[in-house]
N, C-alpha and C positions, 0 to 999 in steps of 0.2 A: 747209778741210773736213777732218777725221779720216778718218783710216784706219779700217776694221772689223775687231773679232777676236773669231771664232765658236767654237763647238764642239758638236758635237754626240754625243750618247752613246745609241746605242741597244742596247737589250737587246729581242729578241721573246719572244711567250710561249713559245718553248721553249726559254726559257734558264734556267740555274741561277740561283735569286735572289739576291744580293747577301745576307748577313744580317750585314752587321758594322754596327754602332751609327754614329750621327753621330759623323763626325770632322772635323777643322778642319786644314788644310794652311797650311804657312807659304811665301811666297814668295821667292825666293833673288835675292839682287842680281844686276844683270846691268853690265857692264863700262860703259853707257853708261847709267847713274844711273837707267834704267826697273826693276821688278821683274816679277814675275810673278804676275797675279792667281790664288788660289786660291781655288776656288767650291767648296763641298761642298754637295751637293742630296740628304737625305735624306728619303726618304718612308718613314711609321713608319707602318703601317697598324692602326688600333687596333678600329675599329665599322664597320661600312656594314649599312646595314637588318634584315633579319632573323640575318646573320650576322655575327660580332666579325670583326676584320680586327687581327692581333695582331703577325704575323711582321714582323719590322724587315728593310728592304732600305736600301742606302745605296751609292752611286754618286759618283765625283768627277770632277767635269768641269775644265779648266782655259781662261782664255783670256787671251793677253798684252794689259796697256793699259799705257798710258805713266802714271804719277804713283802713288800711293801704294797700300801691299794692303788690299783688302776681301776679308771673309768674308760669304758670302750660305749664307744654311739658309732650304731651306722644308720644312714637314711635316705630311704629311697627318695628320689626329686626328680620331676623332670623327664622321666623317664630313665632315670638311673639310678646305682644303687652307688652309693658314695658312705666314705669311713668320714662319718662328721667330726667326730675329735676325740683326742685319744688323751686322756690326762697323763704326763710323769708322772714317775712313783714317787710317794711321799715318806719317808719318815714317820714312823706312830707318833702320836703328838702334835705332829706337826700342823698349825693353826692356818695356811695357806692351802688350795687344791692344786698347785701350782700353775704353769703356764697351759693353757690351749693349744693345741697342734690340730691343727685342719689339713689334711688331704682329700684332695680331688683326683679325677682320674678313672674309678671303678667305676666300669658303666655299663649298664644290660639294657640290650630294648627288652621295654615296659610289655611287648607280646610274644618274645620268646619262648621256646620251651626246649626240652632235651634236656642235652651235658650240660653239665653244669658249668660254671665260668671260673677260675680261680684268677685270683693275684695275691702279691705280695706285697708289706708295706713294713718300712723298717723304720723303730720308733726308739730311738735312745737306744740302738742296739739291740732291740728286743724284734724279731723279726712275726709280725702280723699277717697271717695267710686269711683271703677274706673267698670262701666259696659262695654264688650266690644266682638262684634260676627260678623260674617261675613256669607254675605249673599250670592245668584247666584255662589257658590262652584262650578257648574260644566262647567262655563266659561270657554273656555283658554286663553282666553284676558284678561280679567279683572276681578278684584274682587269687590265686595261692602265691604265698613267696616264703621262699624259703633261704635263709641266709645264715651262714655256719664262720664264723669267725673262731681260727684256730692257733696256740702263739704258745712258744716253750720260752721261759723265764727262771734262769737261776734251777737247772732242770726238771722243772714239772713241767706238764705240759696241762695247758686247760683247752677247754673247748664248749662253745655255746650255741647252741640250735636253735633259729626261733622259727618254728613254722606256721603259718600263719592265713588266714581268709581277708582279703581287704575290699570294701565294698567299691563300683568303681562310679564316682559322682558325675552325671554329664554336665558339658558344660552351658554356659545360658545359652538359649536357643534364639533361633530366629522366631518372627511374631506366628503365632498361633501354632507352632508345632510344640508337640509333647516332648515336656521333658523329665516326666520321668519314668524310670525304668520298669518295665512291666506293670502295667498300669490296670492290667486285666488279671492278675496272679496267676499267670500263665506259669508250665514248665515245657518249656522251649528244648529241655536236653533230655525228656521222658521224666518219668517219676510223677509224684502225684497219688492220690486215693482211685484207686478203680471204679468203675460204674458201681451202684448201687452202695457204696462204703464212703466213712468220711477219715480224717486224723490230723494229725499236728503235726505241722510239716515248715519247713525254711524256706521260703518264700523271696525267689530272686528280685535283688532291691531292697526289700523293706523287712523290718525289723519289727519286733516290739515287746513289749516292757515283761514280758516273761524272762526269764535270768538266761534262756536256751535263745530269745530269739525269735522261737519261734509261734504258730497263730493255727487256727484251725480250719482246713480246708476241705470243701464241697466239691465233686466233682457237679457238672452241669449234670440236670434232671434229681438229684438225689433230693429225699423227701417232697418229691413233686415239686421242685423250683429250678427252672432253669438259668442257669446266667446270665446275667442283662449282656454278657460281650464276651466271647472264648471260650474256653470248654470249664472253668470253675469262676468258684467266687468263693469269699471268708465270712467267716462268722467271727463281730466281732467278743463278744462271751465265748472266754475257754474256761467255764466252770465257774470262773471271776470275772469280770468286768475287764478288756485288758483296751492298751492304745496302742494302734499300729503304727510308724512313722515312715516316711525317708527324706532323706537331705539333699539338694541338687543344688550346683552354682547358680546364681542371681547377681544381676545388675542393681547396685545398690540407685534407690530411689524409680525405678522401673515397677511397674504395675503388673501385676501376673491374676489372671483368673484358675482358678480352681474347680473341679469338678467333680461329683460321684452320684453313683448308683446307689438308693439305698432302699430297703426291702425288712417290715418285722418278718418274723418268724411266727410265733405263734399266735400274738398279741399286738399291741401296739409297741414300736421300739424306739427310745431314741438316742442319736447319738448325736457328739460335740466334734465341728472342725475346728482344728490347732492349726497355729503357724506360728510358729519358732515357741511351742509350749502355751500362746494365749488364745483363749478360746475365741474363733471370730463366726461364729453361727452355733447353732444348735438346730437340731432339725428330729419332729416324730413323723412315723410311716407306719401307716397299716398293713398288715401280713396281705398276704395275695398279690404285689401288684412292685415291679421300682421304681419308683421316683428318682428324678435327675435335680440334683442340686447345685448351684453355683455358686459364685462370689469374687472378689477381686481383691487384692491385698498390696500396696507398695512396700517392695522390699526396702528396709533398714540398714541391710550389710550384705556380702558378699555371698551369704549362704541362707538358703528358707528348707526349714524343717514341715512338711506340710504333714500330721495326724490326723487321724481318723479314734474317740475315745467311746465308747461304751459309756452311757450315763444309768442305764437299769442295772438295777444289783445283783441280777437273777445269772444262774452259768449257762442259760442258753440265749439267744437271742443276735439280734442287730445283724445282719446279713447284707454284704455289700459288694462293689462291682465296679470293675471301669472307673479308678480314677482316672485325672486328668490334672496336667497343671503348664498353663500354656504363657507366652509372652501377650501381655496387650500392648504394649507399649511408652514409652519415655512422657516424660516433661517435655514438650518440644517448643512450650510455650517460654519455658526457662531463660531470658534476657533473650526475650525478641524483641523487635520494635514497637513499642507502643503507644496508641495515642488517643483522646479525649477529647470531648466538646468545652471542655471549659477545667480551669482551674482554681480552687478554691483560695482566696489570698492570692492570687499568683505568685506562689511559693510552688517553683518546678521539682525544689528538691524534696520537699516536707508532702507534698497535696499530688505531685505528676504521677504521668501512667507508668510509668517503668517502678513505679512501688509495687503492682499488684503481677511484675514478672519478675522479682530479687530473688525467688526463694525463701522470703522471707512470712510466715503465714502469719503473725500476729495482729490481731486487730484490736489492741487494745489502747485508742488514740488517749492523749497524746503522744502517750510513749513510744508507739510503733507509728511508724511511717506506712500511711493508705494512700491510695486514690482516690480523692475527693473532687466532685464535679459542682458549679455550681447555677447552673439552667437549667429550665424543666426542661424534657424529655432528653436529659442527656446522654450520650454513651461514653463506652468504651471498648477499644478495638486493640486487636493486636494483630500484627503482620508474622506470620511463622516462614516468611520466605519462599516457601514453594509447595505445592499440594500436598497435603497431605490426607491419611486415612486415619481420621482422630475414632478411639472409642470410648472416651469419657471428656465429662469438663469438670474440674472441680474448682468449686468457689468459695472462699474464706472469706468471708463476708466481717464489717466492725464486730465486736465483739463489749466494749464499756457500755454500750447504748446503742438503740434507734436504727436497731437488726433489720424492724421492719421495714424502712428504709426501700432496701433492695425488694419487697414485694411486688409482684404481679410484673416484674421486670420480663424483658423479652433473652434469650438467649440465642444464637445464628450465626449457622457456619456458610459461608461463604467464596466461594474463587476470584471473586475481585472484591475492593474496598466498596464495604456500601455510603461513604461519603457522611454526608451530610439529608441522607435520609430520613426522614421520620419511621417513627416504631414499627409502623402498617409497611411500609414500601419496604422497611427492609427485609421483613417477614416473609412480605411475598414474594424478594429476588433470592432469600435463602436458600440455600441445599440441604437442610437440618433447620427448625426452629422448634424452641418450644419457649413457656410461659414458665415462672416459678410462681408458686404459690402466692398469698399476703403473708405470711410470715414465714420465711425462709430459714430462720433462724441461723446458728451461726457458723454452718458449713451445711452447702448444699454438693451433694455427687450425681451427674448428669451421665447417666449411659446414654451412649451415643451409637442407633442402629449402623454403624457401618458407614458413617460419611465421609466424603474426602471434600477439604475445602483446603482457602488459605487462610483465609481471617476469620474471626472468633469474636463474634460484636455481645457486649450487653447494654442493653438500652431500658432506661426508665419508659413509663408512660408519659404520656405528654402534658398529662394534670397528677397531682400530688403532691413530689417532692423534688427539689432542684439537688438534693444530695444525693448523687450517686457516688456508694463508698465500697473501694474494695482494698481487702486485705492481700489479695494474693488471689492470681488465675490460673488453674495449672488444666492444661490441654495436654492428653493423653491419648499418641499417636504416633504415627512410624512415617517418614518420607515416603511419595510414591516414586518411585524409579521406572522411569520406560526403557522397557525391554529391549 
């Protein structure tokens, strides 16, 4: 009868998650012709019910058997827990991992709890039992999973436990709901620092750059400050300067605004907002009072990391509240119809309006392709097809020369084409106008109070310059849908 060789790996939920990718360990000979089994057990958490489950956690367990290395991967997807692939055994020496075996089939809903689920999977004879259940279901941060892959080979028997915290990511939301997770640093399932006390506590959702995880918590009223929203708030100083974070799905190229409460302590404090690690604001506040901050950021890729970092070096201070991180909405101007008073050369493809709706934000003529007009007071229009509620306009204006160009131009949102209007007349049929400056320089960002139009004119003055040039228009908005 075989010897047994176990391991077990636990991580609770108030541990920092694991986020490094599936990896594969190679086993090192040992003097008495055994090697050393290397088990990677990653769980990639992708969907579970109403919310995506995105953030990758990965954990490696090891346990010694006598005879040849196996690699075992399982991963949760989908809402299931799946034996991702299971390597043949190899030969010491042997310069090949050999072939891949993928099964499917193992599957747990993602909100489960209870008994546990067993199956079995048989691999070159080697017969694979895979246990696997999930615990604290009614979280909305995080899930526990726990998954036990157990398998006798040549008689030993090994076995590997990984238990585990996995945050759970929502996914992109509809326009202006929150999306992310406890935004108030609430504790929703009790726990928390009592009236009058504070401490360092795991905070559902969000994380930060402490090795635990975790950030330091205020209940509301404590040292005479109440929370701007719910019964606590954080200090960003734990002793150190620290940066809070969380991660939520996003629509790549989609605009999202940001939000927080922010309040010094004792003195003046300030701190830096992050997205995806680069700073895009910094902000100081005076003790007594929160201030509401905002900003807008288009997302680059599929996920936005939004921080909050301590800039004072001091271990107390920065006291914060009520984030928020909402959808504003799409490119909607993105290859719409477009069109012009006039064309420079009449070159449609080099000088016409569908240059300033390609996507393409370059203005650095002649290399890039602009919209180039060439009458005074001329404009340019685009049709987005049907109303919409736009809250920005952003304008990428030439960039080699003659910026100012686009100064004192008019900007106007409109529900029908203003034609063949002058500057004045189309002002006054607008639903939104405003003026840019004389020098606009070479990206101007228009927040836009809440307008719904269809078209999106900019128009020169009617004295100056007959070159109206643009790089690229992007109208940032959502369809309105009747109810």
């Amino acid at each position: 009868m075989g010897h047994s060789s176990h391991l077990w790996t636990r991580f609770g939920t108030d541990a920092d998650p694991v986020r490094d990718r599936l990896s594969r360990l190679s086993g090192p000979a040992r003097d008495d012709g055994r090697t050393v089994l290397e088990a990677v057990v990653a769980l990639s958490i992708i969907a579970a019910t109403a919310a995506a489950w995105s953030q990758l956690a990965t954990t490696a367990a090891h346990a010694e058997r006598s005879g040849d290395q196996r690699n075992v991967a399982v991963e949760i997807a989908a809402s299931e827990i799946e034996i991702l692939r299971v390597t043949p055994g190899i030969e010491d020496g042997a310069d090949s991992d050999g072939g891949l075996v993928d099964y499917e089939g193992l599957t747990i809903l993602a909100d489960a709890s209870g008994p546990s689920q067993s199956e079995d999977v048989d691999v070159d004879g080697t017969t694979y039992t895979i246990d696997r259940y999930v615990l604290d279901p009614g979280s909305t941060s995080w899930r526990r999973i726990v998954v036990e892959v157990r398998w006798n080979d040549r008689g030993i028997d090994n076995d590997i436990r990984v238990d585990t915290a996995i945050p759970i990511i929502p996914e992109p939301s509809t326009i202006g709901a929150d999306l992310l997770v406890n935004g108030s640093f609430e504790f929703p399932n009790g726990g928390g620092p009592a009236p009058g006390t504070w401490g360092i506590y795991t905070v559902e959702g969000w994380t930060s750059d402490r090795s635990d995880g975790r950030i330091e918590v205020w209940p509301t009223g404590f040292s005479s400050t109440p929370a701007s929203d719910g019964d606590f708030l954080l200090e960003l100083n734990v002793s150190v300067p620290r940066t809070l974070s969380q991660t939520v799905n996003v629509t790549p190229g989609a605009v999202y605004e940001w939000a927080i409460d922010h309040r010094g302590r004792s003195n003046d404090d300030t701190m830096e907002v992050l997205v995806d690690g680069a700073v895009v604001a910094t902000h100081t506040t005076p003790r007594g009072a929160w201030v509401t901050y905002s900003g807008t950021y288009q997302a680059t890729g599929n996920t936005l990391t939004l921080g909050f970092r301590a800039v004072d070096s001091g271990g107390v201070g920065n006291l914060i509240d009520n984030a928020r991180l909402s959808l504003v909405g799409t490119n909607v101007a993105l290859g719409a119809t477009a069109t012009q008073a006039s064309i420079y050369a009449n070159d449609l493809a080099r000088y016409g309006p569908a240059n300033a709706v390609d996507g393409l934000t370059g203005g650095n003529w002649p290399g890039d392709d602009i919209s180039i007009t060439t009458t005074y007071g001329s404009w340019w229009e685009v049709d987005l097809g049907a109303e919409h509620s736009i809250r920005q306009i952003r304008i990428h204006n030439r960039t080699d020369c003659c910026g100012d160009r686009l100064g004192a131009a008019g900007v106007m949102i409109g529900s029908s084409s203003f034609g063949n209007d002058s500057l004045a007349d189309a002002s006054s049929a607008a639903t939104w106008s405003t003026t840019l400056s004389a020098s606009p320089g070479a990206y101007v960002e228009l927040d836009v109070p809440s307008s719904v139009g269809r078209y999106v004119r900019i128009q020169l003055p009617p004295t100056g310059t007959p070159y109206l040039q643009l790089a690229e228009v992007e109208v940032i908005g959502v369809e309105v849908v009747a109810d």
